[in-house]
N, C-alpha and C positions, 0 to 999 in steps of 0.2 A: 192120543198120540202114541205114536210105537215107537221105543224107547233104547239105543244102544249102550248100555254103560260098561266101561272098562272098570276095573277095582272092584266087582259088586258084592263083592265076600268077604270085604273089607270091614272094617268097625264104620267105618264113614258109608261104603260102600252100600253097605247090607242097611242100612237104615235110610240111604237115596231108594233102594229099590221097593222096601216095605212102602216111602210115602209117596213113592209115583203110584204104585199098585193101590194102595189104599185111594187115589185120585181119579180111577179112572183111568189111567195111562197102562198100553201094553210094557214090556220089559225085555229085553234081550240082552245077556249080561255076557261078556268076556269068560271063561272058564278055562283056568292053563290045567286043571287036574282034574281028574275022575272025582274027588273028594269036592271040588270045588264046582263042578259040576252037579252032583247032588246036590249042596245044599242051594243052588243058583234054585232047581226045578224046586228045590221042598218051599222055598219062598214064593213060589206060585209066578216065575219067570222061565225062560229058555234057553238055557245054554249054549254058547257058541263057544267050541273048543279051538285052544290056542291062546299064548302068553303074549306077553306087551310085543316081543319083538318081533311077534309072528306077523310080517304086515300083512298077509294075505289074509290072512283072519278079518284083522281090523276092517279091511278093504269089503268084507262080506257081510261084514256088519252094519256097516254106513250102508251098502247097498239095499238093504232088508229094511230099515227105518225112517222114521220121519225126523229126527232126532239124533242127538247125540251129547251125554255127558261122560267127563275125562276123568276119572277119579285114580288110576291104576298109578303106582310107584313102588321101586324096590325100596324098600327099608332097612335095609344090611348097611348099619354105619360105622362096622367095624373098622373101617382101613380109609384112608382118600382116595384111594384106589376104587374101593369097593360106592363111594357115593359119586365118584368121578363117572362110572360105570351105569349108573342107574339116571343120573341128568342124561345120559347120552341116550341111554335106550328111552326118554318117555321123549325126548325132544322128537327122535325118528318116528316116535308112532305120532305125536299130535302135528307133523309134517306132513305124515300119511291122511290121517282122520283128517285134515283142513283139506287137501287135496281133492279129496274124495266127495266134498260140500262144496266145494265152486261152481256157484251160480246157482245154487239151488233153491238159497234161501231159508233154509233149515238152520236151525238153532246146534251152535255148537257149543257147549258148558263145560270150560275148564276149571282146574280146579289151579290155584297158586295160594303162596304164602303171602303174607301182610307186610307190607315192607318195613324197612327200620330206618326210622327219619330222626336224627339226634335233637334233640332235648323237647321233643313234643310227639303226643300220638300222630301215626299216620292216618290220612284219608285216601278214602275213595280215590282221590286227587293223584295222589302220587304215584310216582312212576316204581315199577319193582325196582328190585335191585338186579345190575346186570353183570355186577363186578363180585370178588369172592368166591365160596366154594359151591354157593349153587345160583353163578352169574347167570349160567350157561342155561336155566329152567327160566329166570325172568324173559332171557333173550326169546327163548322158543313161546312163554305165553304170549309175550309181544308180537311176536310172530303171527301167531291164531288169530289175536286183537285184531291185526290186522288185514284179516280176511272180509273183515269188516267190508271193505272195498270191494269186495269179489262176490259178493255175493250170498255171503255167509251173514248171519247170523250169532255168531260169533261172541262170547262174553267169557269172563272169569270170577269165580267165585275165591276170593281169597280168603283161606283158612287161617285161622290162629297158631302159635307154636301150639297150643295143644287142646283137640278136640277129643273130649271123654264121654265116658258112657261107665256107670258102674264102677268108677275110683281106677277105670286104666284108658289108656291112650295116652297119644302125643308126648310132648319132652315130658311132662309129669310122669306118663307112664315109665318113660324111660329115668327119671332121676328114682324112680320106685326099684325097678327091675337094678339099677348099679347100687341103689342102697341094700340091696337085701342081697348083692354079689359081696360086698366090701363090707358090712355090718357096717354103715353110717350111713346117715341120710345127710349128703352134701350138696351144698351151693357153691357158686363162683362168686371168688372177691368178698364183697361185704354183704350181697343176697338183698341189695334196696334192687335192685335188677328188674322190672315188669314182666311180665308172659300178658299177653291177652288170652283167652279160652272163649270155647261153646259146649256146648252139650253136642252131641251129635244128632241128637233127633232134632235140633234146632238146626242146628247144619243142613241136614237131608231138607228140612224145609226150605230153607233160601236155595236150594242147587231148585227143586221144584221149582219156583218160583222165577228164578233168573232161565230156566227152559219155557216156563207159559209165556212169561213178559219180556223177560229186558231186552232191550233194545240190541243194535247191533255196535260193537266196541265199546261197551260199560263194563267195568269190574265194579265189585262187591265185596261187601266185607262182613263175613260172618262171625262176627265178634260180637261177644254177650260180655263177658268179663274185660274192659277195656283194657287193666292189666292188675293182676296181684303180685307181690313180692314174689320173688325166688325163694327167697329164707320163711317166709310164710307156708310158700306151698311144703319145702321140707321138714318146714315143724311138724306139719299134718301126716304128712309120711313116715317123718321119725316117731310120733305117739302111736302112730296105730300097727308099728312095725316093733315097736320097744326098743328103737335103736337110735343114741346119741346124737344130735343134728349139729353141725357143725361145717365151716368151712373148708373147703378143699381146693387143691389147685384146676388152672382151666384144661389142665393138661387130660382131665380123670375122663373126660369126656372125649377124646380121642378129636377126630374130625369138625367135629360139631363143638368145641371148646367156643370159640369165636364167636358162635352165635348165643350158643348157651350164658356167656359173661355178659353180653348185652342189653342196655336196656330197649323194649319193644313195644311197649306202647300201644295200641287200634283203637280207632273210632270205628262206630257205622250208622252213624247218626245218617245221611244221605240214602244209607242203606234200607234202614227202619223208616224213612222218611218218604222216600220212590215205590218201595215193591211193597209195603205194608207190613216188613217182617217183625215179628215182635216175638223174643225166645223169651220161653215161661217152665223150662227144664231148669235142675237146680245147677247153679254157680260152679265150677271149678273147687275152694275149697271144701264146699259143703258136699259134692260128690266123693270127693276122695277121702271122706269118712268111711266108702264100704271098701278102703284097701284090707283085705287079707293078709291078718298077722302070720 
């Protein structure tokens, strides 16, 4: 299958395009830079120049493939401005990309977060979240979902708060990166709080996986770690950084405080149970043993 991926130069990204490539599958990846361009060819894929908001890009890329997985988002979480900015630009492109698959029958693979269902893990079951600071991203994957009807192919892989590789990515990465800004490695509240995670090579395999098979209007759940402490994962951070772990307000986290304070929970028993996936990369805290003091 010939393959369009947005985000391919990504930590997520780059490990979807290594296990399509390693599958058999051609590759056609998104590239908004010269830099990113290169390493799109050096992975043995095709660069197609042009950034998420560039719809004419996107629009030439759906035309070129059999396929499509959505992985591309800005990660600038400095401000609400700045993430308010970034649900709007991927919402417009996976508008475009749905657009562009009507009636074709072609598999479209997005990518979304696990939803947060109070006082139990979420399922496959559940609906995103449509309310809050990234209502606006559940709205537009429901949206895709819905292409369902049109003739798409259509599915979502939902990510964990944090999918790593190597002791970085996702909110762990980021509680790493404000520990070693602020010399403390801090949690919200009391830190009993859950993160679900995956490895990312385990990730790239369920996006595979939900492109060969899934059906049309099914999400997924790419959760390996159902969930670990908050205050767990920052002990891990604080030993290997040599810096005091301890509580902090929800404030420290700017935009993202709300979700960070929360507990989150995933299953993907339905997941592991339908597509055959089964992650065999190491755990969340046992990866973030090679954080860099």
């Amino acid at each position: 299958m010939r393959v369009f991926v947005t985000g391919g130069t990504g930590l997520i990204g780059s490990a979807v395009v290594a296990e399509l490539l390693g599958n058999g599958h051609t590759v056609l990846a998104l590239a908004r830079s010269e830099a990113s361009a290169l390493a799109v060819e050096a992975a043995g894929a095709e660069p197609i120049r042009g950034a998420l908001a560039d719809l004419d890009a996107l629009r030439a890329g759906v035309a070129r493939t059999d396929g499509v997985i959505h992985l591309a988002f800005d990660h600038d979480f400095s401000s609400p401005d700045t993430l308010v900015k970034a649900v709007a630009e991927e919402g417009a492109a996976l508008a475009t990309l749905g657009e562009q698959l009507v009636g074709s029958d072609r598999p479209f693979v997005t990518a979304s977060g696990t939803p947060h269902v109070p006082g139990r893990a979420s399922t496959e079951a559940d609906p995103l979240t449509t309310q809050g600071p990234v209502g606006s991203r559940g709205r537009a994957v429901t949206a895709a979902l819905g292409l369902a009807s049109h003739g798409v192919r259509s599915t979502a892989v939902r990510l964990p708060r944090t999918v790593h590789n190597q002791g970085t990515g996702g909110f762990a990465g980021l509680l790493t990166d404000i520990a070693r800004r602020t010399g403390v490695s801090g949690y919200p509240g009391d830190g009993a709080q859950r993160w679900p995670a995956v490895h990312a090579l385990d990730a790239a395999v369920l996006f595979r996986l939900a492109l060969e098979q899934a059906e049309a209007g099914t999400s997924w759940h790419a959760v390996a770690d159902e969930g670990d402490k908050v205050r767990d994962i920052a002990a891990v951070i604080g030993r290997r950084l040599g810096l005091p772990v301890e509580s902090v307000p929800a404030e420290t986290y700017g935009p993202l405080g709300q979700i960070f304070a929360s507990d989150q929970p995933s299953s993907s028993t339905r997941t592991r149970q339908s597509l055959g996936w089964q992650p065999k990369h190491p755990g969340l805290l046992e990866d973030l043993e090679n954080v860099q003091p």
